[in-house]
N, C-alpha and C positions, 0 to 999 in steps of 0.2 A: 504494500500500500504506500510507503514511504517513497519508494524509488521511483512508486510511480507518477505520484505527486511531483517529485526534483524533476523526473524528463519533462514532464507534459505542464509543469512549469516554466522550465528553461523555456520550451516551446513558444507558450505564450508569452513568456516577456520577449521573446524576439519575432513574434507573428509578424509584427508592424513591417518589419523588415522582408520577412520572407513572402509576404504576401501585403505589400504596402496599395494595392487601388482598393483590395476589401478591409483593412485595417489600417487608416492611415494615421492612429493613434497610440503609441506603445499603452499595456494594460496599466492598468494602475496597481491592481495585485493581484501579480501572475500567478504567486506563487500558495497563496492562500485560497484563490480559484481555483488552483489544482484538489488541493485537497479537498476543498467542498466536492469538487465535482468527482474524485476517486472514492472516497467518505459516502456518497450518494449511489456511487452507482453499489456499492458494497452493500451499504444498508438496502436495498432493491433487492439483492441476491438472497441475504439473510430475510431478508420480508418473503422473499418466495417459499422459502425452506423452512420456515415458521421458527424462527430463533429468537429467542428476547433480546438478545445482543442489537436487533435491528433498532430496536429504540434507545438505545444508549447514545450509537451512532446518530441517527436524528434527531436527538436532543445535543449532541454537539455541534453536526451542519446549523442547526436553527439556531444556536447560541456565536457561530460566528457569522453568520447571515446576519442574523439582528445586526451584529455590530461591524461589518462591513457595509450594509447598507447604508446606516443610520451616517455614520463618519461618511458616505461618499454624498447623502445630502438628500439619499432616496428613501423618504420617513415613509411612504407606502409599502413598499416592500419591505421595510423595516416590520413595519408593522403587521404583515404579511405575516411573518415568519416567527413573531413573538405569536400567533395564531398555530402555527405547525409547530411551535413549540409548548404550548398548550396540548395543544391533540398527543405530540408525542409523549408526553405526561402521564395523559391519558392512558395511552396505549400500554405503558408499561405499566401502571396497576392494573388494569384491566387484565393484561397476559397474567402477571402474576398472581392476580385473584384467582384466577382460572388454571393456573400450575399449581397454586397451592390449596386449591379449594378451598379455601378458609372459609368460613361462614362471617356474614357481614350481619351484623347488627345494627340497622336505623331506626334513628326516634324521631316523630313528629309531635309538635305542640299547637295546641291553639285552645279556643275557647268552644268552638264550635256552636253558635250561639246564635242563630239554630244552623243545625249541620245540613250542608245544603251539596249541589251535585257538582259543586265545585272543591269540596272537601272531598266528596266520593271519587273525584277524578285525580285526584291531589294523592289520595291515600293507595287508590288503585296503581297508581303510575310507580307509587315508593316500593311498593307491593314487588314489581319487579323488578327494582333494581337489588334487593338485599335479598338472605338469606331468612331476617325475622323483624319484624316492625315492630317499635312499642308508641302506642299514642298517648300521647299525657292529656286529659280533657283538661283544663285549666277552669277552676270553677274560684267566684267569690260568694260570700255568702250576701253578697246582695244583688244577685243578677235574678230575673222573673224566670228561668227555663232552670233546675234542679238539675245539677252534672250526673247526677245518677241516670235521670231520662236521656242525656246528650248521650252519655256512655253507652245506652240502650240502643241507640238511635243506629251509633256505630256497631258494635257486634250484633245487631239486627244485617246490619246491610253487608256484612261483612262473616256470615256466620259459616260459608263453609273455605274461610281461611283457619288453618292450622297453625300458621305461623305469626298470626297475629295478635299482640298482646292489648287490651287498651284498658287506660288505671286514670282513676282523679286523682287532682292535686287540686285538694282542698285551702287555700286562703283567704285570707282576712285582709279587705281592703280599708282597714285600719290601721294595718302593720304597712300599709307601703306610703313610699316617700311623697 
């Protein structure tokens, strides 16, 4: 990967030359475009062959992307690539969730007050990202709808989940600030 970065380097810092009516500009960094662009075609390969390694590599192309951009003046593509370095982020929990199976645990909170089909979509969408959901109904003791009913509302709509937990959290809206 290294050497092939130096040739194909070399290269482009002398293309101007070797090819001066299509490039009549020496690179600005040959040799750092090398590597992106050897670094790239690698992580492609590894992406094909399904390796996590491929996201290491695409979080390092996007981390000198960003800042090859950014210093040459082009905040779009800068910004582009802080975007693919997000994803690539992504992508590596996502594999290693999935190599290690780990069971994921998310909690959702609210008041639910009253639980409506925008909670139900909220809670269904949570539903598939994790392995078990816990929902906290958030209740005071001075709101008109009883977090017991709210609680109901939810494991009513939700009753042949197995992986779903939902619990009140009883407060006193005298203790808050």
């Amino acid at each position: 990967t290294i050497s092939c970065s130096v040739v194909l380097g070399y290269f482009f810092a002398h293309i101007h030359i070797y090819l001066p009516e299509y490039f009549p500009v020496a690179a600005a960094y040959p040799y750092i475009d090398s590597i992106v662009m050897v670094c790239s075609i690698v992580a492609t390969v590894l992406l094909a062959r399904k390796k996590i390694e491929t996201w290491y590599l695409w979080i390092f192309v996007d981390m000198i992307c960003i800042f090859l951009y950014a210093k040459r003046g082009i905040y779009v593509l800068s910004c582009e690539y802080g975007i693919f370095l997000g994803l690539a982020i992504y992508g590596i929990y996502r594999w290693r969730r999935e190599i290690n199976n780990a069971p994921v645990h998310a909690f959702v909170f609210g008041k639910f007050l009253p639980f409506h089909r925008g909670h139900e979509a909220m809670i269904r969408f949570a539903l598939t990202q994790c392995d078990r959901l816990t929902i906290l109904v958030c209740c005071s003791d001075q709101e008109y709808i009883d977090g017991i009913i709210r609680k109901g509302w939810i494991d009513e709509t939700f009753s042949d989940h197995q992986n779903l937990d939902v619990q009140i959290f009883q407060y006193s809206e005298d203790n808050l600030p």
